[in-house]
N, C-alpha and C positions, 0 to 999 in steps of 0.2 A: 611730658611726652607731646604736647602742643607745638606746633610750628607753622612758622606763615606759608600764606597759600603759595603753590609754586606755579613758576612761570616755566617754559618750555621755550625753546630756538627755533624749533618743529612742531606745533601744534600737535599733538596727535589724537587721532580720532579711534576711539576707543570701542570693539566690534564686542559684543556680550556686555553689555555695561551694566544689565539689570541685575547678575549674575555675582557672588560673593565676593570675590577678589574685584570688579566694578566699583558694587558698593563700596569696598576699602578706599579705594583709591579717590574717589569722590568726597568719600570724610575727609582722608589725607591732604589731597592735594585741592581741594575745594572745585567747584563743581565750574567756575571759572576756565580751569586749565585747558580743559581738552572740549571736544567733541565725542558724544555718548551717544554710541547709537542703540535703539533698542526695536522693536517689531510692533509696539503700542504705544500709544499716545500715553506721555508722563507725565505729572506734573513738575514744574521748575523750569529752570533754562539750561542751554546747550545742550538739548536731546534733541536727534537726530531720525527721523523715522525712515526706517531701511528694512527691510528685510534681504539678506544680503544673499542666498539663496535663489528666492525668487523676484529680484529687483538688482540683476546684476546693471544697469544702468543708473542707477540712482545708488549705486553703492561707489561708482566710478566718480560720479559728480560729487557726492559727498567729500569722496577722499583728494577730490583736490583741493576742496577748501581747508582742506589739514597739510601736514608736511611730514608726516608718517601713519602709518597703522599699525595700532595691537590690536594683537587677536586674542580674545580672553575666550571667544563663542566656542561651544563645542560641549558632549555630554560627558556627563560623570555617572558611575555606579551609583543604583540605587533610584534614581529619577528618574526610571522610563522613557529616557530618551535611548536614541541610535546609537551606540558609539561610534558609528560609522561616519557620521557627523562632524565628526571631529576633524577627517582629512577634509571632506566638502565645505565646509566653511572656512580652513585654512586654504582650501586650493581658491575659494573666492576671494579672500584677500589677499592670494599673492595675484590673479588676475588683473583685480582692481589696484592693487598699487603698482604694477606693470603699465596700466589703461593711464595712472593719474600719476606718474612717474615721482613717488614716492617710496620709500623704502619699506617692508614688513618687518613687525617684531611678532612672532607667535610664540605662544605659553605652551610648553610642555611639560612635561615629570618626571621626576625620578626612575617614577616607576617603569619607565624603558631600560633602565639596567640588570631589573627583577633581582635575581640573588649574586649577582657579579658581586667579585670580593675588593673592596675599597682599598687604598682612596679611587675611588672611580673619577678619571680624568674626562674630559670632553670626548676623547680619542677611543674612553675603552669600549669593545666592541656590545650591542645592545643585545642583552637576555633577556628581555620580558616575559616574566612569570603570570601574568593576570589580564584577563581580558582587558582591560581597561592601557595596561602598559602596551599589548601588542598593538593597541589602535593608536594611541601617542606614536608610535616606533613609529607604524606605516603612515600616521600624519605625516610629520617628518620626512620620511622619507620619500613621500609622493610631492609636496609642497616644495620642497629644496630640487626635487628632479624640473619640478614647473617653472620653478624661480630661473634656473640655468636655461631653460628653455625660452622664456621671455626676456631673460638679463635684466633681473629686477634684483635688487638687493633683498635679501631674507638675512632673518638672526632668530637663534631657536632659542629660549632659556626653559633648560631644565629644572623646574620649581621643587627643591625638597616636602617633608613635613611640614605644613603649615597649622600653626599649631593653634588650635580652635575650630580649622576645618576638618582637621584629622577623624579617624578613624578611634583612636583614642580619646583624648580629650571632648572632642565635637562629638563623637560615638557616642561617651560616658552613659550608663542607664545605672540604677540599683541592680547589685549583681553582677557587675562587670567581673570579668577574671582577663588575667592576661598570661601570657606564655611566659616559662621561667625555664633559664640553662640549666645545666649541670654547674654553669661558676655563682649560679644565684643571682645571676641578674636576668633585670625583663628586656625586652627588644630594644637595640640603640641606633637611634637615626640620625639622618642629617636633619633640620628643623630650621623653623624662619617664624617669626613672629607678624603678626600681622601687617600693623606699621611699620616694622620696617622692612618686611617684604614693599611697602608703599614706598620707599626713600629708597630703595634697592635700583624698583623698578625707575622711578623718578633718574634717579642719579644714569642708570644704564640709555636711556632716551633720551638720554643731553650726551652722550658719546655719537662724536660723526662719525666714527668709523667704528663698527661694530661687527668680533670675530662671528663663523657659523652660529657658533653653540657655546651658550653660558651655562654653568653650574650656578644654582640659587639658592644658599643655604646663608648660616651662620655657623660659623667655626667651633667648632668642637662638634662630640656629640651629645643628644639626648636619650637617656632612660627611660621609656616610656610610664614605666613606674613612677619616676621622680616628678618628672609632668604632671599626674594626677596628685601625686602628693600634693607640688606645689599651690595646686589649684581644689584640697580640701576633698576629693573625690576617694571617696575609699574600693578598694579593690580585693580580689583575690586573685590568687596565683594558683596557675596547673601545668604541670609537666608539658614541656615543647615538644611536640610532634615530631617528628626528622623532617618534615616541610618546611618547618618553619626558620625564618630567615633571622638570625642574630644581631646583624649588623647592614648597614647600607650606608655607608661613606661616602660624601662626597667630596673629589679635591675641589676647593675654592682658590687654586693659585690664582688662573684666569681671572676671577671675578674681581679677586682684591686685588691686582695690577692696577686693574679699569678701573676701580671704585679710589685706589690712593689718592690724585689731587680733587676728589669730590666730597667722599667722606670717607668716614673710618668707620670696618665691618663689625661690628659689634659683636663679642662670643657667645654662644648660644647658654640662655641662664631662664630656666626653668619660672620661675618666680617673676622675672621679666616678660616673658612670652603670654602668661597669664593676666599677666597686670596687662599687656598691651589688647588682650581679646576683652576684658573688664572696660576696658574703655572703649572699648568699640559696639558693645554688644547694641547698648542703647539705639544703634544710629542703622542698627541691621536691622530694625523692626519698622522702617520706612516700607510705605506699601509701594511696591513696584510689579507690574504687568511684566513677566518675560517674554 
């Protein structure tokens, strides 16, 4: 699962870099690649000190020394952060790549589709069921109205299951139980393994023309049972609530079009998703200042 460091056409300067998916991308692609910006002084090279917030001028000047920006910045459940956050730091990086005429890539989720019945396209319209997806939605949606306002280029990708960061797998505790249908199976997602969530994103940042909104998954779906299996974790199962959501599909036509002359999307395989968070786990225990 090794591969050589990668180079970019576009520099990109990368906004939350201390932050999980950061870190990935930093093992992946070696710390070489891009521009990291973070809010604290790190150690190593190409970190970028920004607070992009409250330093919208030196988030300007940063990002012309790149040739694009991702937005990885923004909060998750569970952390104590804003989720509100999430639109204010992407409405700062669409300003700033407007300011340093560059183009935006921002990270979203799935979870803006909430219990929409798959294969959920780019197109279909967004349900968000959880706080956390209604704040993705109105990211999105306020960031893409500013983009057209400035005539900046933006590109959204919708990030499935990440598997390791999940709620599942990443969740895992003694006593885990999981929801179970009436066909006896547990919840089936769209899913993305770490690395190659890192060669996804890689691959997507070397396309010069980039639609709105990518779906980001791995083909087929995942059992969230099977996941634990695969990765040794024992569980229990309890009757599914009528809340609770069965399936979340995503179509990846889009994605594998654009990814064909880069690489080849790999199907989503339980075993492999594990083995790719095993090899990574090591390099997430780096002490980093958020």
């Amino acid at each position: 699962m090794t591969r050589a460091p990668v180079t970019f056409l576009l520099t990109p300067l990368v906004l939350g870099a201390t932050g999980r998916i950061g870190r990935v991308l930093r093992y992946r692609w070696g710390v070489e690649a891009a521009l990291w910006q973070t809010r604290h002084r790190q150690p190593g090279a190409q970190w970028r000190l920004c607070d992009p917030l409250g330093q919208p001028d030196v988030l300007v000047s940063t990002a012309q020394a790149a040739g694009q920006i991702l937005c990885l910045a923004g909060s998750v459940p569970g952390r104590g952060g804003d989720l509100a956050d999430n639109t204010r730091l992407a409405e700062a990086a669409v300003r700033a790549g407007a300011a340093a005429g560059v183009r935006v890539v921002l990270v979203s989720s799935s979870a803006v589709y909430g219990a929409g019945q798959g294969p959920l396209t780019e197109e279909t319209p967004l349900t968000p069921a959880n706080p956390y997806g209604v704040a993705k939605a109105e990211m999105e949606a306020r960031a893409c109205a500013l983009a057209t306002e400035l005539g900046v280029e933006v590109a959204v990708l919708r990030i499935g299951n990440i598997a390791g960061f999940d709620a599942i797998l990443g969740g895992w505790r003694p006593g885990f139980r999981l929801d179970r249908f009436t066909d006896g199976r547990t919840p089936r997602r769209s899913y993305i393994g770490v690395l190659t969530l890192a060669d996804v994103i890689a691959a997507v940042l070397d396309v010069p023309d980039l639609p709105g909104v990518l779906n980001i998954a791995q083909p087929g779906l995942i059992e969230m049972g099977a996941l634990l299996q695969a990765a040794g974790r024992d569980f229990a199962t309890v009757p599914a609530p009528p809340s609770a959501i069965p399936e979340v599909a995503l179509d990846l036509s889009r994605l594998s079009g654009f990814l064909a002359p880069r690489m080849s999307l790999p199907g989503a395989d339980p075993a492999r998703m594990v083995a790719e968070m095993a090899l990574l786990e090591p390099h997430m225990k780096e002490t980093l200042r958020p």
